[in-house]
C-alpha positions as CSV (number, residue, x, y, z in Angstrom):
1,X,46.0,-172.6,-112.2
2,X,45.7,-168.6,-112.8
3,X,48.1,-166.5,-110.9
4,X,45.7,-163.9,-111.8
5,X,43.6,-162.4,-108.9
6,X,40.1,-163.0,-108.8
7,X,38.8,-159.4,-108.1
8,X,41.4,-157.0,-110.1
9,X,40.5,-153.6,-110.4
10,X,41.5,-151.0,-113.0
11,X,42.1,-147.9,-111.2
12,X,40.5,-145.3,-113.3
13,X,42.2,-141.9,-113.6
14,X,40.8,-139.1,-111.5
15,X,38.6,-137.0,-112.8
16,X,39.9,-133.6,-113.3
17,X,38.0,-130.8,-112.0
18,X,37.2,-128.4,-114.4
19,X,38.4,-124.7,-113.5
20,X,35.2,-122.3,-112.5
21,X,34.2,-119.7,-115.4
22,X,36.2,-116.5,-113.9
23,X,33.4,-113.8,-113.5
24,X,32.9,-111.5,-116.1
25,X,33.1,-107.9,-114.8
26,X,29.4,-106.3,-115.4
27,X,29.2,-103.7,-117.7
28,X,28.9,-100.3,-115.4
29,X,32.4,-102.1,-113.5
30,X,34.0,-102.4,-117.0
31,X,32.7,-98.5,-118.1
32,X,34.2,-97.1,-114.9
33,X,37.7,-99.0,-115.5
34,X,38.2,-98.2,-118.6
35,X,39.2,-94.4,-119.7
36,X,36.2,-93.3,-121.5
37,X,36.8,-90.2,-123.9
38,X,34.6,-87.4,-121.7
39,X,37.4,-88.5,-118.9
40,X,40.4,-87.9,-121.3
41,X,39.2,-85.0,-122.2
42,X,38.5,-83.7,-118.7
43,X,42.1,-84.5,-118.0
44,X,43.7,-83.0,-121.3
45,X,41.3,-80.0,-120.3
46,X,42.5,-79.8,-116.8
47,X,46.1,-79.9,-118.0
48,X,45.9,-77.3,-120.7
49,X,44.0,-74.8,-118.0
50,X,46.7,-75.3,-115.6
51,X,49.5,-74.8,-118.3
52,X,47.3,-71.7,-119.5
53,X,47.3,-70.2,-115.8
54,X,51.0,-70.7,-115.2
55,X,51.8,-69.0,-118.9
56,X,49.3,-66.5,-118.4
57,X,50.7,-64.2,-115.9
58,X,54.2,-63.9,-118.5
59,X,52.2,-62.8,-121.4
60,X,50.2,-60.1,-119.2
61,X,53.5,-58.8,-118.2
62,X,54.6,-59.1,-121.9
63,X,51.6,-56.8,-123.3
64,X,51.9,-54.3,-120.0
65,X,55.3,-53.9,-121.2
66,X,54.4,-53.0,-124.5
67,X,51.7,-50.7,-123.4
68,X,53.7,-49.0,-121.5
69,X,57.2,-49.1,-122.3
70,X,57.8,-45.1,-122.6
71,X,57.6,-45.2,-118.5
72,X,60.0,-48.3,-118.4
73,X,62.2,-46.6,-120.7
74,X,62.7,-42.9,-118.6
75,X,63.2,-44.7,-115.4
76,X,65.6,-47.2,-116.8
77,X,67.9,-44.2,-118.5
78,X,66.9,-41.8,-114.8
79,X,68.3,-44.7,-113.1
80,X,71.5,-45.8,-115.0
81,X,73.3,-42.0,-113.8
82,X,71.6,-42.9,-110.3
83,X,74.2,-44.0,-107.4
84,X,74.4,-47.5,-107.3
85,X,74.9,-48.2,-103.8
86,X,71.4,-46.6,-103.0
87,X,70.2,-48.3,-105.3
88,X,71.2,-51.8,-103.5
89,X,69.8,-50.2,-100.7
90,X,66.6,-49.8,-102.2
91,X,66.5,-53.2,-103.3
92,X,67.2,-54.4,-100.3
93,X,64.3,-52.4,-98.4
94,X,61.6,-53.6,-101.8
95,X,62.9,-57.2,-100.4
96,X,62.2,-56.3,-96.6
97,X,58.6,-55.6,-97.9
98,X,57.8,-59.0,-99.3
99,X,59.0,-60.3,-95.5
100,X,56.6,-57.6,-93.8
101,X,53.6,-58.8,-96.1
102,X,54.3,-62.7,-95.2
103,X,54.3,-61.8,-91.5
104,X,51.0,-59.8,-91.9
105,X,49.5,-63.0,-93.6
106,X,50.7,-65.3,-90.9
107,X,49.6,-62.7,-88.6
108,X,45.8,-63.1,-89.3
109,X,45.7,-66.8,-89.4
110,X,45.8,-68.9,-86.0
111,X,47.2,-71.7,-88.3
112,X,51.1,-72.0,-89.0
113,X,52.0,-71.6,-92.5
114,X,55.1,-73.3,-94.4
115,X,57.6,-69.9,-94.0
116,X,59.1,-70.3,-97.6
117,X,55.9,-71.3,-99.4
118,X,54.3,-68.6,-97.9
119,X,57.5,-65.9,-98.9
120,X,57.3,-67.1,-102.5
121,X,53.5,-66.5,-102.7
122,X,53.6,-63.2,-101.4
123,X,55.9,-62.8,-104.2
124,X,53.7,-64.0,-106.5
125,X,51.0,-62.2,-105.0
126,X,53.0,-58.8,-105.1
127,X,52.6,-59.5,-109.5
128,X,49.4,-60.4,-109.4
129,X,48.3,-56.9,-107.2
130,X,50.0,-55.1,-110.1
131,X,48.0,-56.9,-113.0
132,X,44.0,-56.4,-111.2
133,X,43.2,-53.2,-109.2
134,X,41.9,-52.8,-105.5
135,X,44.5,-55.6,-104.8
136,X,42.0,-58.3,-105.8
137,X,45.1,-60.2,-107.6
138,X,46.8,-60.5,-104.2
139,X,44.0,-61.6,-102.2
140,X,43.1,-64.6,-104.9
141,X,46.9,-65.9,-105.0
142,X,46.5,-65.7,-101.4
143,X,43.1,-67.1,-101.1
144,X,44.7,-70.1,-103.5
145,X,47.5,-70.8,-101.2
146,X,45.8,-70.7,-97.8
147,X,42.7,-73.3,-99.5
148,X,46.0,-75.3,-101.3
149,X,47.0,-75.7,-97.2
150,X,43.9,-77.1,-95.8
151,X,42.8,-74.0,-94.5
152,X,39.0,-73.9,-94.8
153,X,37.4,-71.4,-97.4
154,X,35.9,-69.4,-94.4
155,X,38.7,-68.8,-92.3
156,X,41.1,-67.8,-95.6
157,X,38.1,-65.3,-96.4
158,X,38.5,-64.0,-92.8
159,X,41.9,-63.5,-92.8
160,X,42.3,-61.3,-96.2
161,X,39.6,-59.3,-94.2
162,X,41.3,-59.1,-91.4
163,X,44.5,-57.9,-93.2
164,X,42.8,-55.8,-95.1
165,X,41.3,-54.0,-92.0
166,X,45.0,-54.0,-90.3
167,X,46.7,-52.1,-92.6
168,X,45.0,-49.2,-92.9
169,X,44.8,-48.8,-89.3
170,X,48.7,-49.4,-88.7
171,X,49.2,-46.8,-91.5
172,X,46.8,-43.9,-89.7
173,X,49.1,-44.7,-86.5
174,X,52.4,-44.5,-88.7
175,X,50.6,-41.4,-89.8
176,X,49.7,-39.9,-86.6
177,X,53.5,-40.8,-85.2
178,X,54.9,-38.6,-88.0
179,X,52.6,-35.8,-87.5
180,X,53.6,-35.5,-83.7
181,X,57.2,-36.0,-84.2
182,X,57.4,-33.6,-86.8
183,X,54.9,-30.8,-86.5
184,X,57.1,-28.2,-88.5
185,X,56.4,-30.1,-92.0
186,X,52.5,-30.1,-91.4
187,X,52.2,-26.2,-92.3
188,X,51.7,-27.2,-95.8
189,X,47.6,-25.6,-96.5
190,X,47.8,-26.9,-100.0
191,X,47.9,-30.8,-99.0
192,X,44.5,-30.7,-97.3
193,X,41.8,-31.7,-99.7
194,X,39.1,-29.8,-100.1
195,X,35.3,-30.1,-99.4
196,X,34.7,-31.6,-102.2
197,X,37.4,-34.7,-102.2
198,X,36.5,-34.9,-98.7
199,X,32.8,-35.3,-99.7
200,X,33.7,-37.9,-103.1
201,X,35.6,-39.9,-100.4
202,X,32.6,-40.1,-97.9
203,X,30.4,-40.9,-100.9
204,X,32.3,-43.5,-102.4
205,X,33.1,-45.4,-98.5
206,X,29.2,-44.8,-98.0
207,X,28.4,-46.0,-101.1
208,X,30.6,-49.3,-100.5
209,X,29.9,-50.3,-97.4
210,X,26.0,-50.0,-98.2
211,X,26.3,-52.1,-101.0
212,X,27.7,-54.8,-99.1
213,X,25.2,-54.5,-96.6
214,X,22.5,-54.2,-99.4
215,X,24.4,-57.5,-101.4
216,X,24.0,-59.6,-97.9
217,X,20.8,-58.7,-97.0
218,X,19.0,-59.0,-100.0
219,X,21.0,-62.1,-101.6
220,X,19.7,-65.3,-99.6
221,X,22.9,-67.3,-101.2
222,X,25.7,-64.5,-99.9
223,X,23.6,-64.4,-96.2
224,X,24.9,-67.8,-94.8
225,X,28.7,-67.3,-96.0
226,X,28.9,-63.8,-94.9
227,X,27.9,-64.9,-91.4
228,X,30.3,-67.6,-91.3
229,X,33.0,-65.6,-92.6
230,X,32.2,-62.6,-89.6
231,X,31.5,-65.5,-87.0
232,X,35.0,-67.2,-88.1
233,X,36.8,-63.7,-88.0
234,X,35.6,-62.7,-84.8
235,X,36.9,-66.1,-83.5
236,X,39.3,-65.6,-85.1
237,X,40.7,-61.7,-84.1
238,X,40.3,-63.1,-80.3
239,X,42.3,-66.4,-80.7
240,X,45.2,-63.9,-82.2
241,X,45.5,-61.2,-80.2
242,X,46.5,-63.9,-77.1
243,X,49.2,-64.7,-79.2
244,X,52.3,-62.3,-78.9
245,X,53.8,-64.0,-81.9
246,X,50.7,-63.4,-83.9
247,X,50.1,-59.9,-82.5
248,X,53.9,-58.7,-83.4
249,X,53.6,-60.1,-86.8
250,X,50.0,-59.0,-87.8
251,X,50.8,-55.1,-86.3
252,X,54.0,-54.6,-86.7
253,X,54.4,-56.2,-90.2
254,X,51.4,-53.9,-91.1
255,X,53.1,-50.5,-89.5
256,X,57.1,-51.4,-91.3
257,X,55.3,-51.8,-94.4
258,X,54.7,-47.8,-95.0
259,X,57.9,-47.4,-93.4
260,X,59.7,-49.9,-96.2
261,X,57.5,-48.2,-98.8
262,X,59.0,-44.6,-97.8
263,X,62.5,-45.7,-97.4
264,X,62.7,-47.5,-101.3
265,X,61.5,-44.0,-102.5
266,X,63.5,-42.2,-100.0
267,X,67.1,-44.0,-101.5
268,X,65.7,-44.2,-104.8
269,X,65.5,-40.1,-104.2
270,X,68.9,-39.9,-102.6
271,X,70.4,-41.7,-105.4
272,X,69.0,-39.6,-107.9
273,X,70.0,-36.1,-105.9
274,X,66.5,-35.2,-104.1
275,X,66.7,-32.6,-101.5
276,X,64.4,-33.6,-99.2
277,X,65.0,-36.0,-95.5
278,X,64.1,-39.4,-94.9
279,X,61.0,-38.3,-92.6
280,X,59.9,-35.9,-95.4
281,X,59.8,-38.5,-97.5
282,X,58.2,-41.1,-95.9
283,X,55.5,-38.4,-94.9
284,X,54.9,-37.2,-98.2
285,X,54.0,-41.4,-99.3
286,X,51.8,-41.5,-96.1
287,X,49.5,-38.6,-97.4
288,X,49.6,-39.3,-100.5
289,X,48.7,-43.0,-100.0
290,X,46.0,-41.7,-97.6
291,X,44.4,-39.2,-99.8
292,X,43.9,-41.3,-103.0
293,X,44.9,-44.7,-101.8
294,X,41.2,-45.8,-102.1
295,X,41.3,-45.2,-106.2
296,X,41.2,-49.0,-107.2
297,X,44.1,-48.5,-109.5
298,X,46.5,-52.1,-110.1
299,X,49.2,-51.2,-107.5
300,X,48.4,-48.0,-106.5
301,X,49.8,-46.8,-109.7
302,X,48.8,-43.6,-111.9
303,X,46.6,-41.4,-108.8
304,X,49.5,-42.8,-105.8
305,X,52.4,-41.1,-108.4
306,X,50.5,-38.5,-109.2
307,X,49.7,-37.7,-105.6
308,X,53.3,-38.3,-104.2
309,X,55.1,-36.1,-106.9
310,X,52.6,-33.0,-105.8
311,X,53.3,-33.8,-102.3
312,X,57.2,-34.0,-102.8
313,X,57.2,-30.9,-104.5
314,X,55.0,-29.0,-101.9
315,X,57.7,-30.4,-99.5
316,X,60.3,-28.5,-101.9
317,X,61.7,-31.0,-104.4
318,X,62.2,-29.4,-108.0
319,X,59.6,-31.4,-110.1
320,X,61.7,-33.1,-112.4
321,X,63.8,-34.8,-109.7
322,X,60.5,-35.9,-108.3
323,X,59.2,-37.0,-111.4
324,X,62.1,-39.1,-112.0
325,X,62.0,-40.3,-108.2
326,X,58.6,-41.7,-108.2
327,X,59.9,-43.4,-111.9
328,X,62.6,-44.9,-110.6
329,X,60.9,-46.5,-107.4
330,X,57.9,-47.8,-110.0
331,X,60.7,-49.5,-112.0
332,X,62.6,-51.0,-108.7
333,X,59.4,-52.2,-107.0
334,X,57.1,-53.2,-110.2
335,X,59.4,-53.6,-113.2
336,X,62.1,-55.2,-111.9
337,X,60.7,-57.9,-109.7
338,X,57.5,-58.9,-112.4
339,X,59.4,-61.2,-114.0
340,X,60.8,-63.1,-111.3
341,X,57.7,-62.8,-109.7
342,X,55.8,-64.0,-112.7
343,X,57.3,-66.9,-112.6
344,X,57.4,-67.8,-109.1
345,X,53.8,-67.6,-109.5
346,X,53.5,-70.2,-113.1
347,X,56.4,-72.5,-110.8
348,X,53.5,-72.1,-108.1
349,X,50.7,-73.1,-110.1
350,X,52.2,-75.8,-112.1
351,X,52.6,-77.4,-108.7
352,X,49.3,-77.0,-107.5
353,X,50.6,-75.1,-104.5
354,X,48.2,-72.3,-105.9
């Protein structure tokens, strides 16, 4: 007798599944993943631009320097025997005018800036006026920042107008201030142009503001944007003036601006001996500015000094001492802060803040 069942079965092993085939990625999928040498050499291109943009305002100062290193030169020796306590003063007041230029720009845009950002970019922005004339360089590093802070491109574009169109306003009331608080240094015939400055002046504001017109009309592309840019602007100019905050900082950063202007030349002057008042001074900048300010020269430089050194002398300040005034206040306001303000703006571009 079998102890042996009758029905055994052999369990069989279970079969074991076989893994699904992982899906290949398709081709375009795989292209797109995987850095293709037009990308790397977008990038490498990208990077080398940006490291050319933040080295590029250094080596302008460097061949500026060279080209005109007589002028740095004078006003360096004029200023070593100059007193140096008005000298700090003057530093102080070329300081004060960086603050006065950051509340104008946050005085013609509704939106808040970032206060320190927008200090150091004036700062940049005050090298870059002094590289490109008609202070185009300012406007772009502006331009850059306000676009770098989310601000549309129309709005930006209607704020550099609007500061632009400030200014000169605030500095014809400065102007007009002067005039009727001191009537007994306007006797000067020799400071009012003649008919034929007056008439090259006309032409050339004529001769701008119909080629704009002409540009607007006439280019299909420019029509749309300039209408945006007024309709934003008058928007704009309304929203702001119910603001005090915005109205304090748009006017009266635009009126101490002439006033901090003046008073570097004036203690620049005092330290170097110059017989003429603070008012004088300040006065003399204000018609000089006003007479050839429109020359679009980088900074104002070459007609302003030209300008202000006749006036200073028809105000009755010996030449040289005038000369070596208007030297002196180029090398405290342009020579001396272009390199820290050259690289404030390559720190500024290198992190894409600009």
């Amino acid at each position: 007798m079998s102890l042996l069942p009758l029905d055994t079965t052999v369990p069989r092993a279970l079969p074991t599944p076989t893994p699904p085939p992982s899906p290949s990625p398709s081709p375009s999928l795989a292209a797109s993943l995987s850095p293709t040498p037009s990308r790397s050499r977008f990038s490498a291109a990208a990077r080398l631009t940006r490291w050319t943009l933040s080295l590029l305002p250094i080596l302008l100062i460097g061949a500026w320097a060279v080209l005109d290193w007589r002028a740095v030169r004078d006003g360096a020796a004029r200023l070593a025997s100059a007193d140096p306590w008005w000298l700090l003063a003057a530093a102080l007041f070329t300081c004060l005018g960086w603050v006065a230029a950051a509340c104008v720009r946050q005085g013609a845009i509704p939106d808040r800036l970032p206060p320190g950002l927008l200090l150091a970019s004036q700062v940049a922005a005050g090298t870059a006026n002094h590289v490109l004339p008609a202070s185009i360089g300012a406007h772009a590093v502006t331009l850059r920042f306000l676009q770098g802070r989310g601000i549309p491109l129309a709005r930006a574009t209607a704020s550099l107008a609007l500061y632009s169109l400030v200014k000169p306003i605030a500095k014809t009331m400065v102007l007009l201030v002067f005039m009727v608080a001191f009537p007994e240094l306007l006797h000067l015939g020799e400071l009012v142009p003649d008919e034929r400055t007056m008439l090259l002046v006309a032409g050339a504001v004529t001769l701008g503001f119909g080629s704009a017109a002409l540009l607007v009309t006439t280019v299909r592309p420019l029509r749309r944007p300039a209408l945006d840019c007024v309709r934003t602007a008058l928007t704009d100019v309304r929203v702001l003036h119910t603001r005090p905050a915005r109205i304090l900082a748009l006017w009266g950063g635009s009126a101490a601006t002439p006033l901090l202007q003046g008073s570097v030349i004036a203690t620049v002057g005092f330290s170097l001996g110059l017989p003429l008042s603070w008012a004088q001074v300040i006065l003399a900048l204000l018609l000089a500015s006003t007479a050839v300010g429109a020359v679009p020269a980088p900074g104002g430089i070459g007609p302003v000094d030209a300008a202000l050194v006749f006036t200073m002398v028809a105000f009755g300040a010996p030449i040289g001492i005038a000369t070596a005034t208007v030297i002196g206040y180029r090398v405290l306001t342009v020579w001396v802060p272009l390199l820290p303000g050259a690289l404030v703006l390559s720190i500024l571009v290198h992190r894409k803040v600009l």
